[in-house]
C-alpha positions in Angstrom: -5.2 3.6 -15.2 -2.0 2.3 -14.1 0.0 4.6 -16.7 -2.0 7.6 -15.1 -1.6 6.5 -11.3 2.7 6.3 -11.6 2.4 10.0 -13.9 0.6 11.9 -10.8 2.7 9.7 -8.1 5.6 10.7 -10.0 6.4 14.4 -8.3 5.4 12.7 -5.3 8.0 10.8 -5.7 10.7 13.3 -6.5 9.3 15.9 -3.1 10.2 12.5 -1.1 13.2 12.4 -2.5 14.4 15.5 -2.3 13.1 15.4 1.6 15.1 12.2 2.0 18.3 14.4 0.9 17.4 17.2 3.2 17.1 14.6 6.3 20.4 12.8 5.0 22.0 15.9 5.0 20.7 17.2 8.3 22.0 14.1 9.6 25.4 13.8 7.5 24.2 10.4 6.0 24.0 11.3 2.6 23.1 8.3 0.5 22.9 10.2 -2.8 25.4 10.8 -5.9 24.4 12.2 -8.9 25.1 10.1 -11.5 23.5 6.7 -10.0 20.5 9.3 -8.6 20.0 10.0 -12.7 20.6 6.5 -13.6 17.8 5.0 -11.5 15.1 7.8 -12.3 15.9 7.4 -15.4 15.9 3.4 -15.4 12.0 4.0 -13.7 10.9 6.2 -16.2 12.1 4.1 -19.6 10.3 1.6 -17.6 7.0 3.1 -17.7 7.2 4.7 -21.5 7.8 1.1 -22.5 5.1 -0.5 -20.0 2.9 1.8 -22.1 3.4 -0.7 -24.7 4.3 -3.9 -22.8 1.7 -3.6 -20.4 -1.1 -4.3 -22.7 0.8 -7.7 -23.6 0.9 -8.8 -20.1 -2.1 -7.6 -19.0 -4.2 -9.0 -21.9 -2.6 -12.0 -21.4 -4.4 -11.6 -17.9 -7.5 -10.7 -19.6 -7.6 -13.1 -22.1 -7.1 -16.2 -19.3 -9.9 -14.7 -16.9 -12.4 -14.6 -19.8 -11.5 -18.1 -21.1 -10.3 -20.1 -18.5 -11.6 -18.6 -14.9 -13.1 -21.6 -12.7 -15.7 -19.0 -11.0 -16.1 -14.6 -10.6 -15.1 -13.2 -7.4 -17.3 -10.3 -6.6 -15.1 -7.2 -6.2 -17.8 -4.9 -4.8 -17.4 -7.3 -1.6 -14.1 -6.3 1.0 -13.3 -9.7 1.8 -12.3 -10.0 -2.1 -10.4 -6.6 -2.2 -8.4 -7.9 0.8 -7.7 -11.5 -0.2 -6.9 -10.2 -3.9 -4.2 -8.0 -2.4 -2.8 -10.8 -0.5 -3.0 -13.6 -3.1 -1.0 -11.2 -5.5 1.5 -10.5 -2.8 2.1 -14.4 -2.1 2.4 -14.6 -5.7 4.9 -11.3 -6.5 7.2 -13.3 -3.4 7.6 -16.1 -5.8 7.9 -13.6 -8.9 10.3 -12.2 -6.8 12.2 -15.3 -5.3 12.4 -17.1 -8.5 13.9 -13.7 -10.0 17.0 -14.2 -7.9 17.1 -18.3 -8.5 16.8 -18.4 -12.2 19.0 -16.7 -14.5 16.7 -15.6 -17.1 13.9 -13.8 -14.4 17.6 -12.6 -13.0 18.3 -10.7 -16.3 15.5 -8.5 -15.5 15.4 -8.0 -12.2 18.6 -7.6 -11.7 18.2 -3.8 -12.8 16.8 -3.5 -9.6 19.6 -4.4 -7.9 22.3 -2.8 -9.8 22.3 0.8 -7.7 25.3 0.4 -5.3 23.2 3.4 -2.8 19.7 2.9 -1.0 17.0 5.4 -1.3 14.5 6.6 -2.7 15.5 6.7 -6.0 16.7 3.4 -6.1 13.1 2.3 -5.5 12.3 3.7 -9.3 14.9 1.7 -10.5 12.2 -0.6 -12.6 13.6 -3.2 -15.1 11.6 -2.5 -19.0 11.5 -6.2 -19.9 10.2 -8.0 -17.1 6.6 -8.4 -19.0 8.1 -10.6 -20.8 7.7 -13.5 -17.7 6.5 -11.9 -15.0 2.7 -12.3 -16.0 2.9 -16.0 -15.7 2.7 -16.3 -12.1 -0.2 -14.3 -11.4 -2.2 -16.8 -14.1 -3.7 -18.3 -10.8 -5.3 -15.3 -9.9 -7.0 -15.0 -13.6 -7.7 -18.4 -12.8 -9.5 -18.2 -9.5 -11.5 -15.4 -11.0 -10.0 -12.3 -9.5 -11.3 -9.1 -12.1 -8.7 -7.4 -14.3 -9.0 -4.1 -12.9 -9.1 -5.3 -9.1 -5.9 -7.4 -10.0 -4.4 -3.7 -11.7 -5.4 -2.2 -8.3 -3.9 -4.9 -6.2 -0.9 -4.2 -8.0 -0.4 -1.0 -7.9 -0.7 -1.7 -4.4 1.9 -3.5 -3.6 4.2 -1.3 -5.8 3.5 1.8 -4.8 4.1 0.4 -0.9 7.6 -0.4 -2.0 8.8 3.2 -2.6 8.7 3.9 0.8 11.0 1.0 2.3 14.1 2.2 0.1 15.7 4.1 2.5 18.5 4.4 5.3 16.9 7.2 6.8 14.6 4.9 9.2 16.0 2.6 11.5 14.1 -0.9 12.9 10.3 -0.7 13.4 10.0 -3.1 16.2 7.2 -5.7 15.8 6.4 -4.4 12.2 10.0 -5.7 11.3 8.5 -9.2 12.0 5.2 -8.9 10.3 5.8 -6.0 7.5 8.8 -5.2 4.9 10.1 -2.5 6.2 13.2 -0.5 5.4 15.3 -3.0 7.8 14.1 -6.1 6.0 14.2 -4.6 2.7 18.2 -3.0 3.1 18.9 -6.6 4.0 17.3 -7.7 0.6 19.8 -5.5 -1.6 22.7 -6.8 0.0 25.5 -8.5 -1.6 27.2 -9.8 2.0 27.2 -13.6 2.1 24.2 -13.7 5.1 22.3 -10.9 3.4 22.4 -12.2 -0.2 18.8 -13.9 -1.6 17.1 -12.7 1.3 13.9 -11.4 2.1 11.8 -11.3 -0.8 8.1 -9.8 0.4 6.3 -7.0 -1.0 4.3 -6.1 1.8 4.7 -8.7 3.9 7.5 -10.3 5.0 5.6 -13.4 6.6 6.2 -15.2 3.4 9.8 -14.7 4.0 9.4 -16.5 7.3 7.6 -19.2 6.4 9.5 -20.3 3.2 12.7 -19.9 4.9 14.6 -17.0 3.3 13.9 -14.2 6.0 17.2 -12.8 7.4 17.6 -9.7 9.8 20.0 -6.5 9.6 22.6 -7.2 12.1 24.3 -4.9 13.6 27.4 -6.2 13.5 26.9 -6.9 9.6 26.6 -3.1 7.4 24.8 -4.0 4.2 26.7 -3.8 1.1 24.4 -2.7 -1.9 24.7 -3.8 -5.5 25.4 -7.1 -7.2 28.3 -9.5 -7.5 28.4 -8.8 -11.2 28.3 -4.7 -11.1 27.5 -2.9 -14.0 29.7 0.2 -13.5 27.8 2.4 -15.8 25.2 4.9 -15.6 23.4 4.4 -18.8 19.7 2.9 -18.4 20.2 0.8 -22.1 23.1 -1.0 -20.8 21.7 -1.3 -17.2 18.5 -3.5 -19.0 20.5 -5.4 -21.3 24.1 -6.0 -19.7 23.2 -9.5 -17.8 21.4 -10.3 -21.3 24.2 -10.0 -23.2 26.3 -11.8 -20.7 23.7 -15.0 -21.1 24.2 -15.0 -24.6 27.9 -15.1 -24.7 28.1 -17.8 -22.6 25.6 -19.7 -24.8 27.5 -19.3 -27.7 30.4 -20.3 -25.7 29.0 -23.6 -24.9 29.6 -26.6 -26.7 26.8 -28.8 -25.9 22.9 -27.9 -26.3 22.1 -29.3 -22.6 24.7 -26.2 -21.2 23.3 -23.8 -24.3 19.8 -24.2 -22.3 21.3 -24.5 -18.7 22.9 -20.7 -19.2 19.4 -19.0 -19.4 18.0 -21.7 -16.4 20.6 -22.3 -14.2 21.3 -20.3 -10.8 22.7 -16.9 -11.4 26.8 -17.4 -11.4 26.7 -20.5 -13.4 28.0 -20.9 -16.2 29.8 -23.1 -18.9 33.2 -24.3 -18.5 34.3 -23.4 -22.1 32.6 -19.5 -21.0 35.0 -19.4 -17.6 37.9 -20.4 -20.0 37.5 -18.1 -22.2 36.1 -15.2 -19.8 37.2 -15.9 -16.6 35.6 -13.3 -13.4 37.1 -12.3 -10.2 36.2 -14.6 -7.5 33.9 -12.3 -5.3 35.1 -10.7 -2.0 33.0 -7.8 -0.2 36.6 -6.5 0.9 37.6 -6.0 -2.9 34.2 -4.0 -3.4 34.2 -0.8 -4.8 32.1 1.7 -5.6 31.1 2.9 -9.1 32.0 6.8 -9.1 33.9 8.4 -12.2 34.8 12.4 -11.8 32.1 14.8 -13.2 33.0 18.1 -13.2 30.4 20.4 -11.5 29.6 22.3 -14.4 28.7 18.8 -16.4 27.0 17.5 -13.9 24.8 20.2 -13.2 23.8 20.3 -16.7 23.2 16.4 -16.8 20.7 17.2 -14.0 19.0 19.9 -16.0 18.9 17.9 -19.3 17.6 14.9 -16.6 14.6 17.1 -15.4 13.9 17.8 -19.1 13.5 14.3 -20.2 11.4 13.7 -17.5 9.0 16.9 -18.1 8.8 14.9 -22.0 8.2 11.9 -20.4 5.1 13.0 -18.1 4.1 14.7 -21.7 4.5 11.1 -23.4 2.6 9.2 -20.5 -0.1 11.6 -20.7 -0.7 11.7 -24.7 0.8 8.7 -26.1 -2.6 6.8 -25.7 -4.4 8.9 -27.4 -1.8 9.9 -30.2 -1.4 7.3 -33.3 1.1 4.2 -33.0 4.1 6.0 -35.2 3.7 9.1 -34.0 4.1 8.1 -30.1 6.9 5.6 -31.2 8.7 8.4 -32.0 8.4 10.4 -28.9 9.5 7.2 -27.5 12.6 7.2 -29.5 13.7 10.8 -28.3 13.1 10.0 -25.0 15.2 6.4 -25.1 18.2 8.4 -27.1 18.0 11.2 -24.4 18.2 9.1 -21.9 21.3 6.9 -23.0 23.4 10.5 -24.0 22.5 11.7 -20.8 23.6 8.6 -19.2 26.9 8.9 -21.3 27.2 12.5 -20.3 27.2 11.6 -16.6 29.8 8.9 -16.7 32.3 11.8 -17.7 32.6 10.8 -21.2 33.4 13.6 -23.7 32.9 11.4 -27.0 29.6 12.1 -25.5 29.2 15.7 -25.9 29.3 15.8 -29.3 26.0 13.4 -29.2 24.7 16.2 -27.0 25.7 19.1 -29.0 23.5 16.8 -32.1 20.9 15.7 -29.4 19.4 18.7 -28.3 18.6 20.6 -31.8 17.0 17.7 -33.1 15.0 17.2 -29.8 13.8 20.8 -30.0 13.1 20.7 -34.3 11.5 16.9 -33.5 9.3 18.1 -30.5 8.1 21.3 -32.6 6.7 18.7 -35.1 5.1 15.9 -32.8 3.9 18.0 -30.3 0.8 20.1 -31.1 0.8 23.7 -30.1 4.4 23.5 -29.3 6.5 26.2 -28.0 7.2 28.2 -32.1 11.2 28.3 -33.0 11.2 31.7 -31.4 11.1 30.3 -28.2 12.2 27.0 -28.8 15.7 27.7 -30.8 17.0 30.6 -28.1 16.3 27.5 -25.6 18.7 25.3 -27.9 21.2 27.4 -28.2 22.0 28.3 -24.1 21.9 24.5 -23.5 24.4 24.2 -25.9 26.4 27.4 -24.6 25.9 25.8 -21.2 27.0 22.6 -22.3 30.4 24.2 -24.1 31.1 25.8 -20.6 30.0 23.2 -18.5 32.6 20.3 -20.4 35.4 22.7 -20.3 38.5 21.4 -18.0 38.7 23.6 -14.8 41.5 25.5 -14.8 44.8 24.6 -13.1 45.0 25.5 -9.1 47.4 28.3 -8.5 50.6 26.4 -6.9 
């Protein structure tokens, strides 16, 4: 179900979008730049082909508690259940959520989330791939008290889906609902790196949790949010994005001399770290005036095609979400694999880096031969091979230096 829900929200998603660019435009607030647009659709869609997979490990691990270990079964044919599930799972994703800034290992994953240095839309799609590998523990309670699998799915999707919405600049304060909701206000706050913003604002749906733990903070006026992190990736690719703080953890683990600091790397606060690590690796001391955005030169030609070739892998993708459950384990793996290697040339691509093209020009024949073979009743080499070849025309045009401006 929840695989089948994100595939039809999915152009949804992209008509907002787009509607959100039309509006910026209209307004000369554009929020939007191509490569980090890419980077974050693509970062929510390698999220979901892998939650294809993950999302039976989490989830059973939901199942399998309810059936074992549930003190009493909550009737979900009753309203007052629906309603108190929905909140129960939002007080709980505020603490998912809270203890994902506090704790460096829950940090490592969400900090994908975080890493777009624009708000919109798109940024809301910007979905970490490995935070199933915690996150399920603090919704045990709800297993616990007896909440049904598929009501806790719903309640989930829930709260997710009402998230798209408050990634934007486009709406200003809501008034009242500022207080009592997250809104876009509360939740621009949330993704900044200024020192009263930072580790603020944590709700799903509602931001009442925020006020009564003691982490709600207002926009001020007076106080523009600065979007990203304090560690910034600077790079478009969706492999790196999920596995950059990761690696950074493990360095400074090996770094460490004692086994106390070894284990205090992956527990601590995000920012701390060993002293034999800061010796040997030593960051910047951050300043929001020394902030800069993340924007290498793309020429127009390369980066329309990057969008094309983007719109592709998606169209494979809403293919993979659709079949892979049905198709056999090595055969969907595979789709899987294009799709992962598509994504992290693409990414490549739109960073301006030419090693990349010749990736490319090796990428999409193989994606074209591989997809005649996986997919049943594909497109026949007629078709598919004249398709290959003007992407790879397009591409030699598209990468070519433009030409000198006449003095």
């Amino acid at each position: 179900m929840y695989e089948k829900v994100l595939l039809w929200a999915t152009p949804v998603f992209l008509v907002l979008m787009a509607l959100e660019c039309v509006v910026a435009a209209v307004r000369r607030k554009s929020t939007y730049r191509l490569g980090d647009a890419v980077a974050s659709v693509s970062l929510g869609a390698l999220s979901t082909y892998v939650g294809v997979y993950t999302r039976l490990l989490s989830f059973g691990l939901y199942v399998l508690v309810f059936d074992a270990w549930r003190l009493t079964t909550l009737d979900d044919r009753l309203p007052w259940v629906w309603c108190a599930a929905l909140v129960a799972y939002d007080f709980l994703y505020y603490w998912n959520h809270r203890l994902g800034h506090e704790i460096n290992v829950l940090w490592a994953a969400h900090v994908v989330h975080h890493q777009s240095e624009e708000f919109n839309l798109s940024t809301a799609l910007r979905q970490t791939s490995s935070g199933f590998l915690l996150s399920w523990i603090f919704y045990v309670p709800m297993a616990l008290a007896g909440v049904p699998p598929k009501l806790f799915l719903f309640v989930s999707l829930v709260d997710l889906l009402y998230q798209f919405w408050i990634h934007t600049e486009q709406i200003g304060s809501l008034g009242v609902l500022d207080r009592i909701l997250a809104t876009p206000s509360n939740h621009r706050v949330h993704h900044g790196v200024n020192d009263r913003y930072v580790d603020t604002n944590y709700g799903g749906i509602l931001i009442l949790w925020d006020r009564l733990f003691g982490t709600f903070q207002p926009e001020l006026a007076d106080e523009p949010v600065v979007y990203g992190t304090r560690d910034p990736l600077r790079s478009w690719n969706p492999l790196w994005a999920n596995l950059h703080t990761y690696a950074g953890l493990v360095r400074d683990a090996l770094d460490a001399r004692s086994w106390a600091d070894r284990v205090r790397v992956f527990v601590a606060r995000p920012g701390w770290r060993p002293q034999e690590a800061i010796a040997r690796r030593p960051k910047p001391t951050f300043e929001l005036a020394a902030v800069r955005k993340y924007d290498p030169s793309l020429e127009t030609g390369l980066g329309a095609y990057c969008l094309l070739q983007g719109f592709i892998v998606l169209a494979i993708g809403a293919y993979f979400m659709a079949v892979a459950p049905s198709w056999d384990p090595s055969r969907a793996l595979a789709l899987l694999g294009i799709l992962v290697v598509s994504q992290w040339i693409v990414g490549g691509l739109t960073e301006g880096r030419r090693g990349y093209l010749w990736f490319e020009a090796l990428r999409v024949p193989l994606v074209a031969t591989a997809l005649a073979v996986l997919v049943p009743g594909a497109a026949p080499a007629l078709v598919v091979f004249p398709i290959v070849a003007g992407c790879l025309v397009w591409l030699w045009f598209a990468a070519r230096p433009l030409p000198p401006v006449a003095a």
